[in-house]
C-alpha positions in Angstrom: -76.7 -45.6 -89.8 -76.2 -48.7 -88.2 -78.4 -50.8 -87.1 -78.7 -51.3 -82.5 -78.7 -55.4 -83.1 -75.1 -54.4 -84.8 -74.1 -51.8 -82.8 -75.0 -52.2 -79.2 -72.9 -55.4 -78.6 -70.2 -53.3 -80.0 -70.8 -50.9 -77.3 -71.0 -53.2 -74.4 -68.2 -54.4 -74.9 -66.2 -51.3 -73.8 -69.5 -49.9 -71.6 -68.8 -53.4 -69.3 -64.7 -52.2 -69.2 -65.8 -48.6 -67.7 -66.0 -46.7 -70.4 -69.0 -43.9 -70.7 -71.3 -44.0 -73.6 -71.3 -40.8 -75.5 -74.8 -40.5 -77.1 -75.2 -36.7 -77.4 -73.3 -34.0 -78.3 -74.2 -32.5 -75.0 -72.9 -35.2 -73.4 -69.0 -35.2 -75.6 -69.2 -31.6 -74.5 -69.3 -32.4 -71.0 -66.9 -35.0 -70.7 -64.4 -32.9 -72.8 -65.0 -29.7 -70.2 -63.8 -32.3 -67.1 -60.5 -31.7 -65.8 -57.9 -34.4 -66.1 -57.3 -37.0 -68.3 -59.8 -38.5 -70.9 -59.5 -41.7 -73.2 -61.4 -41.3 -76.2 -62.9 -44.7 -78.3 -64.5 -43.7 -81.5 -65.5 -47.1 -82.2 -66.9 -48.6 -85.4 -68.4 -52.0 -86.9 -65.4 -52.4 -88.8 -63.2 -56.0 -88.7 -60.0 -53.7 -87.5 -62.4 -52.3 -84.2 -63.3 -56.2 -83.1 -59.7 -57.4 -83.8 -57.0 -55.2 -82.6 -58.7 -51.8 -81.2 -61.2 -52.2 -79.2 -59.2 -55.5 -77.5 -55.9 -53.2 -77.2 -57.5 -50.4 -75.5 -59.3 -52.5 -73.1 -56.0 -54.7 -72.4 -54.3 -51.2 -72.2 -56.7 -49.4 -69.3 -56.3 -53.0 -67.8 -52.5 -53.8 -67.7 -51.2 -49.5 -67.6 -49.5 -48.8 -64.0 -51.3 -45.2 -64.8 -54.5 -44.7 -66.4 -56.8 -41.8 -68.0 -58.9 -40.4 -65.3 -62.0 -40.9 -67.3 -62.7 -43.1 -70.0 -65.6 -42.6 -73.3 -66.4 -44.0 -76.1 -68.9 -42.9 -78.9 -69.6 -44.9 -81.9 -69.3 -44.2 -85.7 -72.2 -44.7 -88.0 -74.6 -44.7 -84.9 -74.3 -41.7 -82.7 -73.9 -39.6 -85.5 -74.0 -36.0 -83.4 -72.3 -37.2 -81.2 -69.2 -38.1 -82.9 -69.3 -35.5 -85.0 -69.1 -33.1 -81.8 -65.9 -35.3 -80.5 -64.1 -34.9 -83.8 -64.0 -31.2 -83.4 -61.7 -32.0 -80.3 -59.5 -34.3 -82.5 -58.3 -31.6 -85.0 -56.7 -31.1 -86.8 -56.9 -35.3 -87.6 -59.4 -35.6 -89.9 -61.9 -38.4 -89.6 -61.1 -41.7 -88.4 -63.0 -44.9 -87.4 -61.8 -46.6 -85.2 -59.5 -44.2 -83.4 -58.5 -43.7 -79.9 -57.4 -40.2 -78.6 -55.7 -39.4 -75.3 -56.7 -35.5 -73.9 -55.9 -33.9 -71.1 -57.6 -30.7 -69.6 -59.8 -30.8 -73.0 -56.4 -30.7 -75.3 -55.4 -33.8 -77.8 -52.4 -35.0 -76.5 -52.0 -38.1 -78.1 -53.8 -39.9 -81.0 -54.2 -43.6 -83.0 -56.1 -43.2 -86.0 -57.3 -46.0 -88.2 -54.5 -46.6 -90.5 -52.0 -46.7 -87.3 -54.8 -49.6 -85.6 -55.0 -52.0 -89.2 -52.8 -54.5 -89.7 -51.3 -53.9 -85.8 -52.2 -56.4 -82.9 -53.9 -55.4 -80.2 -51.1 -55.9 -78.1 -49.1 -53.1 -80.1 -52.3 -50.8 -79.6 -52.1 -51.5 -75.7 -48.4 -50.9 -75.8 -49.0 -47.5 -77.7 -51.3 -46.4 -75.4 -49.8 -47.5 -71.9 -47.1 -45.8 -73.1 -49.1 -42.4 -73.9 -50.6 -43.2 -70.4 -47.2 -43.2 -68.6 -46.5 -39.9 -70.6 -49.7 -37.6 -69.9 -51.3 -39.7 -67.0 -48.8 -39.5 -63.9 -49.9 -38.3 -60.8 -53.6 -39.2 -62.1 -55.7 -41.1 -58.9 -56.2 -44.8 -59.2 
């Protein structure tokens, strides 16, 4: 496990761009039960997370003419139950930190894993997932 002086930097720096913190299990349960449209971070300490993902998704929910109704993040290597209790609503992608998944209603309907974020900028992440958002977001409330 990570240690917070690592980690929680990490997690402000989506937390201050809207995005819940996912802690629990309880709490991934919950926001995957809300109707609509949910932007899922599993963020990680990893040079790929503070480079390109973590800056594209956040330049994506800022620039995207439609967004994800909510938006959560949970972090790998630190909130250990509770990641492993948003992977089960990723499958059947196996695990991957960094990755960002788009659901809606509860149900993957699109997903970046880790070897689709390295080596991309984060301008090509935000361009992925505007793109996503125009698909499954339309209609949503802004």
């Amino acid at each position: 496990m990570y240690p917070a002086e690592i980690v929680l930097p990490m997690k402000g720096e989506l937390v201050q761009h809207g995005f819940e913190d996912l802690s629990t299990p309880e709490l991934v349960d919950q926001a995957m039960s809300r109707p609509g449209t949910t932007l899922l971070v599993l963020n990680s300490v990893c040079g790929c997370s503070a480079g390109t993902a973590r800056p594209g998704v956040v330049m994506a929910v800022q620039q995207a003419n439609h967004k994800p109704d909510h938006l959560v993040t949970s972090f790998a290597g630190f909130d250990l139950t509770a990641v492993q209790q948003a992977r089960t609503y990723l499958l059947p992608y196996p695990p991957s930190s960094p990755c960002i998944a788009l659901l809606k209603d509860g149900q993957l309907v699109h997903m970046i894993e880790r070897h689709m974020i390295e080596g991309r900028p984060a301008q090509m992440i935000a361009a992925n997932l505007m793109e996503a958002f125009n698909q499954h977001c339309v209609g949503v409330a802004q």
